[in-house]
PDB file with SEQRES, HELIX, SHEET and CRYST1 records, atoms N, CA, C and O in Angstrom:
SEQRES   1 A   87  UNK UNK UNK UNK UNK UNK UNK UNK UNK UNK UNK UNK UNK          
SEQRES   2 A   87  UNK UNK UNK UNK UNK UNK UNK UNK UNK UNK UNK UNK UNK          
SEQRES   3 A   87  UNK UNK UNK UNK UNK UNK UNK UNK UNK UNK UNK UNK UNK          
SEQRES   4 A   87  UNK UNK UNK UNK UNK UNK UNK UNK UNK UNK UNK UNK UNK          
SEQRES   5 A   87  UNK UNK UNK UNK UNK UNK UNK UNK UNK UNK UNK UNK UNK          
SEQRES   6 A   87  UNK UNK UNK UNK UNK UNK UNK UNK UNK UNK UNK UNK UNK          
SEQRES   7 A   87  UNK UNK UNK UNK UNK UNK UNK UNK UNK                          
HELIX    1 AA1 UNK A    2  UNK A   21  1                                  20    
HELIX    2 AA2 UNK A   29  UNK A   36  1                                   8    
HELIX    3 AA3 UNK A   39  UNK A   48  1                                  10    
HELIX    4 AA4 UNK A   60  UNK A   72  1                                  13    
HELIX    5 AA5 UNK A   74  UNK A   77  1                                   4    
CRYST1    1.000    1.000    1.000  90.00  90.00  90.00 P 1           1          
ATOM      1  N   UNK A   1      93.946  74.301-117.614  1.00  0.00           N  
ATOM      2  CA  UNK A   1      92.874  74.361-116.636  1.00  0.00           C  
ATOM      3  C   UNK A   1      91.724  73.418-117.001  1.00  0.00           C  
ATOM      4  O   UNK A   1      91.104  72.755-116.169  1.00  0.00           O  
ATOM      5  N   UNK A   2      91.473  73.417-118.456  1.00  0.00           N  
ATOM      6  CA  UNK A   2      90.247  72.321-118.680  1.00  0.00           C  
ATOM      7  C   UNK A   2      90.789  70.945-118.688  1.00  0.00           C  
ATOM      8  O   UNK A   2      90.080  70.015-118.303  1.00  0.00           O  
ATOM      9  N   UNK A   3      91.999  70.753-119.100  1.00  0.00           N  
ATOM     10  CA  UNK A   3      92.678  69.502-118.073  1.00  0.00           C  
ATOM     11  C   UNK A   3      92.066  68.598-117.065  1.00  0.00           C  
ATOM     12  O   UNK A   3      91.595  67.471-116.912  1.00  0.00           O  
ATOM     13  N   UNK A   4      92.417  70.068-116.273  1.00  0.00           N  
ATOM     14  CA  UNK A   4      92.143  69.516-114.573  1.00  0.00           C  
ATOM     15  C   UNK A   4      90.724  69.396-114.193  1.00  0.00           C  
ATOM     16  O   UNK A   4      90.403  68.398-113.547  1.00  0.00           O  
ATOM     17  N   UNK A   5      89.871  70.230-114.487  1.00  0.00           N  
ATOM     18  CA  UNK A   5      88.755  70.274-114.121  1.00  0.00           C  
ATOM     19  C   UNK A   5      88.177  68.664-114.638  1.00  0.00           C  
ATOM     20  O   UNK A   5      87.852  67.855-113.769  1.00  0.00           O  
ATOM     21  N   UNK A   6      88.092  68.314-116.062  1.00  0.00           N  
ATOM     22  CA  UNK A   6      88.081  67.055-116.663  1.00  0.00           C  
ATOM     23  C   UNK A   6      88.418  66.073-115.742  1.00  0.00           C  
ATOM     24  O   UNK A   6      87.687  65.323-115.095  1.00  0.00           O  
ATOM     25  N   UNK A   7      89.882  66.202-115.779  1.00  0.00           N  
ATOM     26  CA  UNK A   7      90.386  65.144-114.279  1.00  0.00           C  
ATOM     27  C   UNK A   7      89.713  65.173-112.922  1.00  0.00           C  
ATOM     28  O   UNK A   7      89.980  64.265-112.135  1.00  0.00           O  
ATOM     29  N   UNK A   8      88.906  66.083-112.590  1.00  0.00           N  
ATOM     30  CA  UNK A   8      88.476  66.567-111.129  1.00  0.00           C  
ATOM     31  C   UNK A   8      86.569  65.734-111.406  1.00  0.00           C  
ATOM     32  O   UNK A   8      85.899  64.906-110.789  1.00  0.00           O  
ATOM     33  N   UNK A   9      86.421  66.373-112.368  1.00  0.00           N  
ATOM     34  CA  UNK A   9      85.122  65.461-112.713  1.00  0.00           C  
ATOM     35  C   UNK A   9      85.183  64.091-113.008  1.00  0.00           C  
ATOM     36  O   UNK A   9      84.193  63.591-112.474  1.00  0.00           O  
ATOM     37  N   UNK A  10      85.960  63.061-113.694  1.00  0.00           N  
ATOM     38  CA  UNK A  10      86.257  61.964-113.767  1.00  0.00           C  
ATOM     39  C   UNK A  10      86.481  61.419-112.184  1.00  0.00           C  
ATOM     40  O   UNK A  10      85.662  60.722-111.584  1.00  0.00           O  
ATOM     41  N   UNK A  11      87.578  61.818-111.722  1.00  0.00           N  
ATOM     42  CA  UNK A  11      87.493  61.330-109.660  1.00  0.00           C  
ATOM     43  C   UNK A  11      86.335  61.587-108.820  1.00  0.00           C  
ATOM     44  O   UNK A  11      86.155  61.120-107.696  1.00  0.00           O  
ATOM     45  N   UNK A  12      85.516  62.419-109.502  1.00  0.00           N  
ATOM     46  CA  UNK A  12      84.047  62.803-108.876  1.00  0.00           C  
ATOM     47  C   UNK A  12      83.262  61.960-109.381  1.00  0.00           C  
ATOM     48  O   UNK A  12      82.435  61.676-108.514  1.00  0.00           O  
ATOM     49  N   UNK A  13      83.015  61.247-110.575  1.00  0.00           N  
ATOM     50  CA  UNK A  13      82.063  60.189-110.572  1.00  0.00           C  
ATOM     51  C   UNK A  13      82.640  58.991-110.438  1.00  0.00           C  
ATOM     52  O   UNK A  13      81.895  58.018-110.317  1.00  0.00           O  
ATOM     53  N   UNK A  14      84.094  58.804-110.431  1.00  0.00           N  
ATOM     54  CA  UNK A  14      84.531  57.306-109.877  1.00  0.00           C  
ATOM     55  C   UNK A  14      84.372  57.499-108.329  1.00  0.00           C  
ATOM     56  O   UNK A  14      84.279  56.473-107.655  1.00  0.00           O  
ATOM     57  N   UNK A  15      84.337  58.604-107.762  1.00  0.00           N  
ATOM     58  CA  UNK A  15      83.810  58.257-106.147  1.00  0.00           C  
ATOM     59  C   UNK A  15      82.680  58.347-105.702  1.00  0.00           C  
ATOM     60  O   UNK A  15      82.512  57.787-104.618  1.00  0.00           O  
ATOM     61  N   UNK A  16      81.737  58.906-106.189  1.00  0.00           N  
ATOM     62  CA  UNK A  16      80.203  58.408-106.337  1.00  0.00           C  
ATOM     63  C   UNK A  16      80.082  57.111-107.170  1.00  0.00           C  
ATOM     64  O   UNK A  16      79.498  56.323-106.425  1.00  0.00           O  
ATOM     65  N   UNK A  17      80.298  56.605-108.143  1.00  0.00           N  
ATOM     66  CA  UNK A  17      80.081  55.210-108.400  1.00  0.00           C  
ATOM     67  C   UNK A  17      80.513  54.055-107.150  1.00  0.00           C  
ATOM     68  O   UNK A  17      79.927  53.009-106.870  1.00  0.00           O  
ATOM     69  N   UNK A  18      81.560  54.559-106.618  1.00  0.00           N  
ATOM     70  CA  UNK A  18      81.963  53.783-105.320  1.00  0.00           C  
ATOM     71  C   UNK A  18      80.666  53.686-104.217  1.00  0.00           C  
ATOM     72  O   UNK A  18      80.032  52.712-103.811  1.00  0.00           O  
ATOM     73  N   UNK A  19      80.556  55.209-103.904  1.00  0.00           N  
ATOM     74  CA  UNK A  19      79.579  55.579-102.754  1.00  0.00           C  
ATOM     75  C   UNK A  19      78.555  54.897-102.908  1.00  0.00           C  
ATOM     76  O   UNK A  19      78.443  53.800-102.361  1.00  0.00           O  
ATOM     77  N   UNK A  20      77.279  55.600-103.956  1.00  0.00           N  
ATOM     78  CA  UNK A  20      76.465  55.158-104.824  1.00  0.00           C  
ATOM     79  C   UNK A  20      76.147  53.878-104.779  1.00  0.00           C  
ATOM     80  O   UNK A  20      75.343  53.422-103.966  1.00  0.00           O  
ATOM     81  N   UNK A  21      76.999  52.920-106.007  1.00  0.00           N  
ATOM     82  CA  UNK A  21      76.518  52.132-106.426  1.00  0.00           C  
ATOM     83  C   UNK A  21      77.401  51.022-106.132  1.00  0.00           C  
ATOM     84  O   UNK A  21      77.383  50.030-106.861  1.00  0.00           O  
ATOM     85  N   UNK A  22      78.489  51.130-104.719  1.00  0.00           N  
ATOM     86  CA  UNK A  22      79.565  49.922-104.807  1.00  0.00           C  
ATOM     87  C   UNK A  22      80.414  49.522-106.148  1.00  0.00           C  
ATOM     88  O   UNK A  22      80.837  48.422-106.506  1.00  0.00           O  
ATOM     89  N   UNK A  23      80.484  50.445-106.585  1.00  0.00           N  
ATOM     90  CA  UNK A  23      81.074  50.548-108.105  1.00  0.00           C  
ATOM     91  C   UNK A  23      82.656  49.917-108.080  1.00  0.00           C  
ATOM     92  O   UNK A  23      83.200  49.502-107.057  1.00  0.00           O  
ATOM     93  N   UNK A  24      83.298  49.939-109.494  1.00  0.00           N  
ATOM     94  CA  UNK A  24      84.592  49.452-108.804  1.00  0.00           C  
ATOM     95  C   UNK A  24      85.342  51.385-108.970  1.00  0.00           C  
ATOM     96  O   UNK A  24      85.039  52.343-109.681  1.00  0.00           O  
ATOM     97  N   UNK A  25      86.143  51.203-108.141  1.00  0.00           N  
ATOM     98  CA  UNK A  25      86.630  52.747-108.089  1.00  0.00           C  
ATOM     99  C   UNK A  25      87.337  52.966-109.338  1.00  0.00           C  
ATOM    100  O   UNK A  25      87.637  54.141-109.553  1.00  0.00           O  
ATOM    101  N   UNK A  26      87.656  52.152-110.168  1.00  0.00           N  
ATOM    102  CA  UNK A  26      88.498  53.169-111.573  1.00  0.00           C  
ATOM    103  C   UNK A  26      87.315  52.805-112.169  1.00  0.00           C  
ATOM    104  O   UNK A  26      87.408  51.578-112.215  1.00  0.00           O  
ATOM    105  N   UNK A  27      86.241  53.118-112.663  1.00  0.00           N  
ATOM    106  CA  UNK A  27      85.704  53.103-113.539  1.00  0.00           C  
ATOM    107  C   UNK A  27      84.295  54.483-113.057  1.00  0.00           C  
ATOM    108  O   UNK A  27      83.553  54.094-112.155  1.00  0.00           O  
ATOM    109  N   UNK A  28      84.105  55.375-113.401  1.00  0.00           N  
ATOM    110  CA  UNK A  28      83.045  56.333-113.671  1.00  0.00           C  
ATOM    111  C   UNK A  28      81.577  55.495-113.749  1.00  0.00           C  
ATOM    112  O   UNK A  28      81.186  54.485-114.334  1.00  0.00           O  
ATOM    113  N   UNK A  29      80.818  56.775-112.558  1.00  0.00           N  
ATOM    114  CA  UNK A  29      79.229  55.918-113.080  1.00  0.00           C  
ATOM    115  C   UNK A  29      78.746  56.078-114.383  1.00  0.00           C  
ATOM    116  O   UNK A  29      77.748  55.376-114.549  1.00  0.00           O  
ATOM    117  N   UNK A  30      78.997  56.599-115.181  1.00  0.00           N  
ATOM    118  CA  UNK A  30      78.620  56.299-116.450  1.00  0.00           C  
ATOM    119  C   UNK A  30      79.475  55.191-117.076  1.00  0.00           C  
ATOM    120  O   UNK A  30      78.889  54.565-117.960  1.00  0.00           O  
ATOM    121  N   UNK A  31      80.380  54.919-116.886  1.00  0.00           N  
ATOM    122  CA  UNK A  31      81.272  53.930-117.610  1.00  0.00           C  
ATOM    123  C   UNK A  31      80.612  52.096-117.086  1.00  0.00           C  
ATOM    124  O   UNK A  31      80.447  51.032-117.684  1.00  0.00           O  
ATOM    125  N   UNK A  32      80.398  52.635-115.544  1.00  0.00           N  
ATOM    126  CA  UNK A  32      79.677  51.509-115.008  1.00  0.00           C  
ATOM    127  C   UNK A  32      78.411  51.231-115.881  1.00  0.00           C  
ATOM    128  O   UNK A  32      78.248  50.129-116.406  1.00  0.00           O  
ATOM    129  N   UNK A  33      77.375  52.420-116.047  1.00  0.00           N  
ATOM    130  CA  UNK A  33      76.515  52.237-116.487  1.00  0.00           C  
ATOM    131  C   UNK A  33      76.293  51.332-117.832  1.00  0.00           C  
ATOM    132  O   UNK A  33      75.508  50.398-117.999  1.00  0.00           O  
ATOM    133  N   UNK A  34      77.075  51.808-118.581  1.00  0.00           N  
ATOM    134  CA  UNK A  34      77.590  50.684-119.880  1.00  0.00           C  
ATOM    135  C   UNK A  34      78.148  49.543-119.294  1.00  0.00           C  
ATOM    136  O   UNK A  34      77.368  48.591-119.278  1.00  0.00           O  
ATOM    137  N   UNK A  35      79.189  49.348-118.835  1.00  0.00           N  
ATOM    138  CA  UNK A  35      79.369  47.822-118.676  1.00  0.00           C  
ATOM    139  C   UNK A  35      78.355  46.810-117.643  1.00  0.00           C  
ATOM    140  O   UNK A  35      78.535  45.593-117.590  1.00  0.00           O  
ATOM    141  N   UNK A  36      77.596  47.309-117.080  1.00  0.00           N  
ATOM    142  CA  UNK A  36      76.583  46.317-116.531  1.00  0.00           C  
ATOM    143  C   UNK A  36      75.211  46.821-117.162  1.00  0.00           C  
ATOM    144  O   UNK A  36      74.293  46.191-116.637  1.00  0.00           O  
ATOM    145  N   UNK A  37      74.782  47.667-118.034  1.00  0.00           N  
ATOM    146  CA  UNK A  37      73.880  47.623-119.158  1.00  0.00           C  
ATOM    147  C   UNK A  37      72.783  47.881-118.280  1.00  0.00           C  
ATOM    148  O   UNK A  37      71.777  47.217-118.530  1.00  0.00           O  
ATOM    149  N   UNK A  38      72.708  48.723-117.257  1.00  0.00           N  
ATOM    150  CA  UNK A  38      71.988  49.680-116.388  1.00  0.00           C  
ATOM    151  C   UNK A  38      71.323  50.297-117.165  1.00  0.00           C  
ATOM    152  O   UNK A  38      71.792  51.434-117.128  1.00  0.00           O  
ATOM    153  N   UNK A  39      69.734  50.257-118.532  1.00  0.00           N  
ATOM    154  CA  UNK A  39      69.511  51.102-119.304  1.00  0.00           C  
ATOM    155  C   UNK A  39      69.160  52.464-118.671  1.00  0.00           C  
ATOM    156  O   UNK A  39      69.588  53.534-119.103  1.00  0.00           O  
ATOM    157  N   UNK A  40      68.133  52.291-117.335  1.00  0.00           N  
ATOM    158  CA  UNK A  40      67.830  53.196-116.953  1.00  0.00           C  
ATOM    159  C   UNK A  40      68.790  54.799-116.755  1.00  0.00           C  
ATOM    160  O   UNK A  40      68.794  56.015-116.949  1.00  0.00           O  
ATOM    161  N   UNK A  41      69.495  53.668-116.240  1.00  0.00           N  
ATOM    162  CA  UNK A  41      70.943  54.805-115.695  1.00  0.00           C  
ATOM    163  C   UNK A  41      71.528  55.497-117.251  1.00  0.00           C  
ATOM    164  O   UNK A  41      71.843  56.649-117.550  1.00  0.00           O  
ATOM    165  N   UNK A  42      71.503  54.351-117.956  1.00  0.00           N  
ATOM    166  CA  UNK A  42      72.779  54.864-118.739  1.00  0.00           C  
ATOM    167  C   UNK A  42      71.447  55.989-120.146  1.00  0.00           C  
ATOM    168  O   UNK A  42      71.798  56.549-121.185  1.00  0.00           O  
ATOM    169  N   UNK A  43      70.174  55.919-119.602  1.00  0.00           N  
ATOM    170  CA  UNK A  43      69.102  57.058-120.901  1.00  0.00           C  
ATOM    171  C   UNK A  43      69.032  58.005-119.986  1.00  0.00           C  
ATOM    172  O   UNK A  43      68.512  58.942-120.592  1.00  0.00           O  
ATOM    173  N   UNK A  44      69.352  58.540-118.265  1.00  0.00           N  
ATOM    174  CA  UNK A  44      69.443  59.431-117.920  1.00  0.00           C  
ATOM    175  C   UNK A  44      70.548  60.133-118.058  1.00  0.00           C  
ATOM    176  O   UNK A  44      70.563  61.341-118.294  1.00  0.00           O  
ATOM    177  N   UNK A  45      71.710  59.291-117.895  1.00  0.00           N  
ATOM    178  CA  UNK A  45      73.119  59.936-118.061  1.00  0.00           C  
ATOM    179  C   UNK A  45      73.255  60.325-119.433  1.00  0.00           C  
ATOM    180  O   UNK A  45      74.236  61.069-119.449  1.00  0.00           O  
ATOM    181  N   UNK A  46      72.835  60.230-120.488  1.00  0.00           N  
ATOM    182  CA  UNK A  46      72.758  59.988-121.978  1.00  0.00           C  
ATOM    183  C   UNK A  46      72.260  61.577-122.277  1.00  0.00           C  
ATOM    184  O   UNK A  46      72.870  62.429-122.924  1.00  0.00           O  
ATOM    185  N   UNK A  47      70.889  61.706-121.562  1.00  0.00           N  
ATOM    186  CA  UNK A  47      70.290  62.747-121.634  1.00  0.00           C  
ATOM    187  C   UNK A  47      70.675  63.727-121.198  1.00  0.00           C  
ATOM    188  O   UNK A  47      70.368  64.780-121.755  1.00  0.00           O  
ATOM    189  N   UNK A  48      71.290  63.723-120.319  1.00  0.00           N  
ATOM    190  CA  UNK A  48      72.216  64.797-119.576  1.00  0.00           C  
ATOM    191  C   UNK A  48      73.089  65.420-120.285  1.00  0.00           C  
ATOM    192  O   UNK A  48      72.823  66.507-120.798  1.00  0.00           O  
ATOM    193  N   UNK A  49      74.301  64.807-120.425  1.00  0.00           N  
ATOM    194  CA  UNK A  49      75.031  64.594-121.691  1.00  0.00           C  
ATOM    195  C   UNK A  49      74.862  64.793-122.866  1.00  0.00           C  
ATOM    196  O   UNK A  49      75.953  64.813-123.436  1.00  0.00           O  
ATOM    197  N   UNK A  50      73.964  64.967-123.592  1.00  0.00           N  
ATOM    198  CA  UNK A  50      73.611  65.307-125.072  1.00  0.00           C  
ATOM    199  C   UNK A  50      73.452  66.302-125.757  1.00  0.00           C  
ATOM    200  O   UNK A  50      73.085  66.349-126.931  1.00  0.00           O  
ATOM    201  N   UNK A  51      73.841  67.533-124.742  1.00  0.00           N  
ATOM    202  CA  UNK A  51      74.006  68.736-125.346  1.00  0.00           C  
ATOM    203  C   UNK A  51      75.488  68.549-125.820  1.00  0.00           C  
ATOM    204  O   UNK A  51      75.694  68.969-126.959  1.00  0.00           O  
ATOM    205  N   UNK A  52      76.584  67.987-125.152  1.00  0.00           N  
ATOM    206  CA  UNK A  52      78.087  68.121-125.282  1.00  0.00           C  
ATOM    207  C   UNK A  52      78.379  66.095-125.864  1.00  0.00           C  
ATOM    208  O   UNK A  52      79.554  65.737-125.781  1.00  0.00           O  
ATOM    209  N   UNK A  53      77.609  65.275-126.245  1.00  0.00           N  
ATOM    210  CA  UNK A  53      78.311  64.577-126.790  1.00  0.00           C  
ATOM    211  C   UNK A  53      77.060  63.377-126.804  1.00  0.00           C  
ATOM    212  O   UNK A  53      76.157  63.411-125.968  1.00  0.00           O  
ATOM    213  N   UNK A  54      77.134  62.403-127.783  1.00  0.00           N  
ATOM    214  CA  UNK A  54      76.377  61.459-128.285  1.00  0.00           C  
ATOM    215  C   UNK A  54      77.314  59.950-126.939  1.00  0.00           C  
ATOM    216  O   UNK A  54      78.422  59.811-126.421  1.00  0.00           O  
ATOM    217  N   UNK A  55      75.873  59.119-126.954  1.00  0.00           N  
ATOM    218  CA  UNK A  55      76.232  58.022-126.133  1.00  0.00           C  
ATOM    219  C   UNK A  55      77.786  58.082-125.397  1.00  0.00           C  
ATOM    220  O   UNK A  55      78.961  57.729-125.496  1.00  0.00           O  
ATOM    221  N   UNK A  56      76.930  58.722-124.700  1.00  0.00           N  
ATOM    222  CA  UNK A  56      78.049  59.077-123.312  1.00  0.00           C  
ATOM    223  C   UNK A  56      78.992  58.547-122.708  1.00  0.00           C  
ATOM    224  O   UNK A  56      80.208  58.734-122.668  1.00  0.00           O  
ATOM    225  N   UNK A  57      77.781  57.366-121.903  1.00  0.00           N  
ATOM    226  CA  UNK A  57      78.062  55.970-121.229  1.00  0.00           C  
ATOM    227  C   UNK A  57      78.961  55.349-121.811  1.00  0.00           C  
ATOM    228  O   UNK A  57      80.026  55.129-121.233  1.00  0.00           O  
ATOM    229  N   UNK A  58      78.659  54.810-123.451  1.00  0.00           N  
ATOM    230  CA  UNK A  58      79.670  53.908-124.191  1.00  0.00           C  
ATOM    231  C   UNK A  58      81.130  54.738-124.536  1.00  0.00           C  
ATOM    232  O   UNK A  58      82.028  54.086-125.068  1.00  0.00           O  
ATOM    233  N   UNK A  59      81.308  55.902-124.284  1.00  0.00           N  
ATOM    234  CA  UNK A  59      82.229  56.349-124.837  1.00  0.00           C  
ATOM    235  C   UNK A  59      83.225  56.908-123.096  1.00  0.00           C  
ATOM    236  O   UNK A  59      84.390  57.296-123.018  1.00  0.00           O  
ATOM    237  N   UNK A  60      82.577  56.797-122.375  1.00  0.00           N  
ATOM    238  CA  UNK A  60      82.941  56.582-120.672  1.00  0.00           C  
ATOM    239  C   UNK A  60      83.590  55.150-120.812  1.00  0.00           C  
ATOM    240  O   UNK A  60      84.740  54.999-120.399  1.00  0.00           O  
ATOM    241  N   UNK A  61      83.011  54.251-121.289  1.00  0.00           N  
ATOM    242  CA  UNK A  61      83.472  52.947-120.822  1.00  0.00           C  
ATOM    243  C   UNK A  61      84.622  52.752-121.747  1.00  0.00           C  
ATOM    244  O   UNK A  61      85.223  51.694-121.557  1.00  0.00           O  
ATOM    245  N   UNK A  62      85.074  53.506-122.696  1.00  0.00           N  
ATOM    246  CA  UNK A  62      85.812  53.013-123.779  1.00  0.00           C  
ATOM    247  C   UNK A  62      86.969  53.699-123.094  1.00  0.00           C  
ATOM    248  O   UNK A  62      88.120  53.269-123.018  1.00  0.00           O  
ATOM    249  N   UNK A  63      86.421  55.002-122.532  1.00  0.00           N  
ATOM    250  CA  UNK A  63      87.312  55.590-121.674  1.00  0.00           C  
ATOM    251  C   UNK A  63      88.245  55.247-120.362  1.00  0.00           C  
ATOM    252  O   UNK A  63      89.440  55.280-120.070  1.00  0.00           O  
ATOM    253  N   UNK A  64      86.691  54.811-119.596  1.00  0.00           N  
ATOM    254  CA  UNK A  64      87.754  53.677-118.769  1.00  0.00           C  
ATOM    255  C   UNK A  64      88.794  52.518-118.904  1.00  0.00           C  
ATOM    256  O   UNK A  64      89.865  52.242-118.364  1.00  0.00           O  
ATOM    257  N   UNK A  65      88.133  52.058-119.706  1.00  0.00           N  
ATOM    258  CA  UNK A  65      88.922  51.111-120.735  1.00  0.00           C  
ATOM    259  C   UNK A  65      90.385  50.899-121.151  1.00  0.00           C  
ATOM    260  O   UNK A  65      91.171  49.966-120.988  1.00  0.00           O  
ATOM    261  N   UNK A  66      90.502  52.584-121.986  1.00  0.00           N  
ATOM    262  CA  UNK A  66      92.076  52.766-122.286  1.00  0.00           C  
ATOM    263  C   UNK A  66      92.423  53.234-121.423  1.00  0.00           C  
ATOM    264  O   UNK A  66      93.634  53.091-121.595  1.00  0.00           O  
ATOM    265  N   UNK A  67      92.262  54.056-119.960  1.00  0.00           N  
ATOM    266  CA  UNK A  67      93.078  54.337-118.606  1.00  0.00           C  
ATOM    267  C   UNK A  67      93.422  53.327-118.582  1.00  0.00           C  
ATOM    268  O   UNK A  67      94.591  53.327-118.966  1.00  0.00           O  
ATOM    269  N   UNK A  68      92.994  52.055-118.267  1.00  0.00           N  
ATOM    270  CA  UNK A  68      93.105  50.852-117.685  1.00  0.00           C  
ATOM    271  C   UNK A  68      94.453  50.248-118.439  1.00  0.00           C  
ATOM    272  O   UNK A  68      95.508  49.828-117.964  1.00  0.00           O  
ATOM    273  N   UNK A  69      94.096  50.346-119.497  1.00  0.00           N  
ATOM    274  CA  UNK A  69      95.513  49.514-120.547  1.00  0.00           C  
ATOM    275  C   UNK A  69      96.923  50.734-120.223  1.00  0.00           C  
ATOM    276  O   UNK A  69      98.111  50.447-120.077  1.00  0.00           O  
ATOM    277  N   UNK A  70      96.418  51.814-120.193  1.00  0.00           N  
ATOM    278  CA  UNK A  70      97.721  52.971-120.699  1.00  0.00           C  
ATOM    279  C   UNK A  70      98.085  52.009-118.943  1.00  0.00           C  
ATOM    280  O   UNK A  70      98.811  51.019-119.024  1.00  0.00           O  
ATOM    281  N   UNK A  71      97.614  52.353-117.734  1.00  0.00           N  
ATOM    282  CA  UNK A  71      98.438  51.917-116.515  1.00  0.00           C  
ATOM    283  C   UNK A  71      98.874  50.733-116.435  1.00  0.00           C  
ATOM    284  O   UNK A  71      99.757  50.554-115.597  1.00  0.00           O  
ATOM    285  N   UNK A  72      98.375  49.441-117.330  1.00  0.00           N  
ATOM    286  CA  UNK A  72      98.684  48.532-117.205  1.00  0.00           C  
ATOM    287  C   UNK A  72     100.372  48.078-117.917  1.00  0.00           C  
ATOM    288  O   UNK A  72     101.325  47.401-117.531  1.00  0.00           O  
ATOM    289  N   UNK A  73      99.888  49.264-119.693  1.00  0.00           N  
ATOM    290  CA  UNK A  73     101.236  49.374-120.764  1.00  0.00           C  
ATOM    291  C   UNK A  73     102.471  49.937-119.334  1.00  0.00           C  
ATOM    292  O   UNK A  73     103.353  49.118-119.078  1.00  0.00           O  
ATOM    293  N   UNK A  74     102.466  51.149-118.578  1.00  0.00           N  
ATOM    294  CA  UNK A  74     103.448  51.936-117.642  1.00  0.00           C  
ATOM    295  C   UNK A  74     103.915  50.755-116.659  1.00  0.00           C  
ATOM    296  O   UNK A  74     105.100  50.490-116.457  1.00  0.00           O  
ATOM    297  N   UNK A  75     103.120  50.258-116.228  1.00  0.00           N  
ATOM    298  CA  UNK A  75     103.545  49.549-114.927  1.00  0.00           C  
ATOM    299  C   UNK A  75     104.056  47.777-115.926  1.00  0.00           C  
ATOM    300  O   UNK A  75     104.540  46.944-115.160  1.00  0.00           O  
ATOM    301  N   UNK A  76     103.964  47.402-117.157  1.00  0.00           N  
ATOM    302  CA  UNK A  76     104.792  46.515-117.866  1.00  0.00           C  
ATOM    303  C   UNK A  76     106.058  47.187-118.103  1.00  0.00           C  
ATOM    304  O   UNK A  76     107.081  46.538-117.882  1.00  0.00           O  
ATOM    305  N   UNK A  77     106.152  48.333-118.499  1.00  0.00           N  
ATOM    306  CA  UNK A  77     107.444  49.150-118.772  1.00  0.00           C  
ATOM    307  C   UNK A  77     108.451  49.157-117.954  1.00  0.00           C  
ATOM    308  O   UNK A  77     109.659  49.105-118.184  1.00  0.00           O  
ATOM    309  N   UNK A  78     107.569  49.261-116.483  1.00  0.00           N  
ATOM    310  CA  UNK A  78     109.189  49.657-115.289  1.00  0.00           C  
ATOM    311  C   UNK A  78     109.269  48.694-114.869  1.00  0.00           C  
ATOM    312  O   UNK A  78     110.126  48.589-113.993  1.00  0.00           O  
ATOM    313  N   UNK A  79     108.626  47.701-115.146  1.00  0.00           N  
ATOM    314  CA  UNK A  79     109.130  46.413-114.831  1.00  0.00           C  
ATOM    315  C   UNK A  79     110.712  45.840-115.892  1.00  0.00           C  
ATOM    316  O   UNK A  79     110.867  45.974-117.106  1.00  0.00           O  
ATOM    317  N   UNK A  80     111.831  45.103-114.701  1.00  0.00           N  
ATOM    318  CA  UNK A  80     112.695  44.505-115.113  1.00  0.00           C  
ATOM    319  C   UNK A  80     112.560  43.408-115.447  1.00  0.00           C  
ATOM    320  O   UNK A  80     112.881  42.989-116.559  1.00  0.00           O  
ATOM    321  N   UNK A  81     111.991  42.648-114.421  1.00  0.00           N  
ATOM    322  CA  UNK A  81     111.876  40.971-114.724  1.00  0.00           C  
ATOM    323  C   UNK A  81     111.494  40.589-115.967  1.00  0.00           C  
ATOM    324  O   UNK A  81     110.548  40.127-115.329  1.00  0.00           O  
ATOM    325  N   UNK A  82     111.300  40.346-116.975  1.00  0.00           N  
ATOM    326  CA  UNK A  82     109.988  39.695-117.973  1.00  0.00           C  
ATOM    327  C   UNK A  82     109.243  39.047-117.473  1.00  0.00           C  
ATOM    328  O   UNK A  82     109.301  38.517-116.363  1.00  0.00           O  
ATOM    329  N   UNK A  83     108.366  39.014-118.326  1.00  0.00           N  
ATOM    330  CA  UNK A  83     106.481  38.291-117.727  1.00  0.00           C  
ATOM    331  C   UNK A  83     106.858  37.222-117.830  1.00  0.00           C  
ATOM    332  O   UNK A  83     107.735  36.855-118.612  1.00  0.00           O  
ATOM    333  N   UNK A  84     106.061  36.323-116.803  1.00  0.00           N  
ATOM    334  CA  UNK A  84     106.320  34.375-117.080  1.00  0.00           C  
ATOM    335  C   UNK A  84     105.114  34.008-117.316  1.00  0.00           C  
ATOM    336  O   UNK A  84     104.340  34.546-116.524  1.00  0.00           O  
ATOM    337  N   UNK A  85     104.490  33.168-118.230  1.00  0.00           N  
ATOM    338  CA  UNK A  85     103.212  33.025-118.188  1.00  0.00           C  
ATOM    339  C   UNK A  85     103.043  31.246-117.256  1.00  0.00           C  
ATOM    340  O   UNK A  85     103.888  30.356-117.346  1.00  0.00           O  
ATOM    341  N   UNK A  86     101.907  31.169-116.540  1.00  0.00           N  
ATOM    342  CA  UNK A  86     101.652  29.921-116.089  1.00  0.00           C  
ATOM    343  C   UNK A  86     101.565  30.036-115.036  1.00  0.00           C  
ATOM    344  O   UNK A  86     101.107  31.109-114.642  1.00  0.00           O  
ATOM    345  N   UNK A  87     102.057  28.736-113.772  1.00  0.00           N  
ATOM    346  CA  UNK A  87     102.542  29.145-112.228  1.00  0.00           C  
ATOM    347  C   UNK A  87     103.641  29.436-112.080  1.00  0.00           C  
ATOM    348  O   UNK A  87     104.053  29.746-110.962  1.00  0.00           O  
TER     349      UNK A  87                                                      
END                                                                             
């Protein structure tokens, strides 16, 4: 159950970062907040956050980060062809 809820909150701030801030949709407004160095954003989100965990933002973005590679590692996997590099 804390799974899901986790997962349910992560799709809740990647679709407010969308709404919000034109965000890109896989990445969380806090994750945004770190990679475009939003201080404002990212000492409110920080503060929020600091009962349950130290620099939030940076650890959102590290987060987004490895989603990004783990889908990128899955979708190299079911691939047959091999990669070609060049045109």
């Amino acid at each position: 159950m804390a799974g899901r809820l986790i997962r349910l909150g992560d799709a809740t701030s990647q679709w407010f970062n969308v709404l919000l801030f034109n965000g890109d949709p896989n990445h969380s407004i806090s994750g945004d907040a770190y990679r475009f160095n939003r201080r404002r954003l990212m000492r409110f989100i920080d503060w929020l956050a600091s009962p349950w965990e130290d620099d939030h933002c940076r650890r959102a973005y590290e987060h987004d980060v490895l989603k990004g590679r783990r889908l990128v590692y899955e979708a190299d996997s079911q691939t047959t062809e091999p990669r070609t590099s060049g045109a």
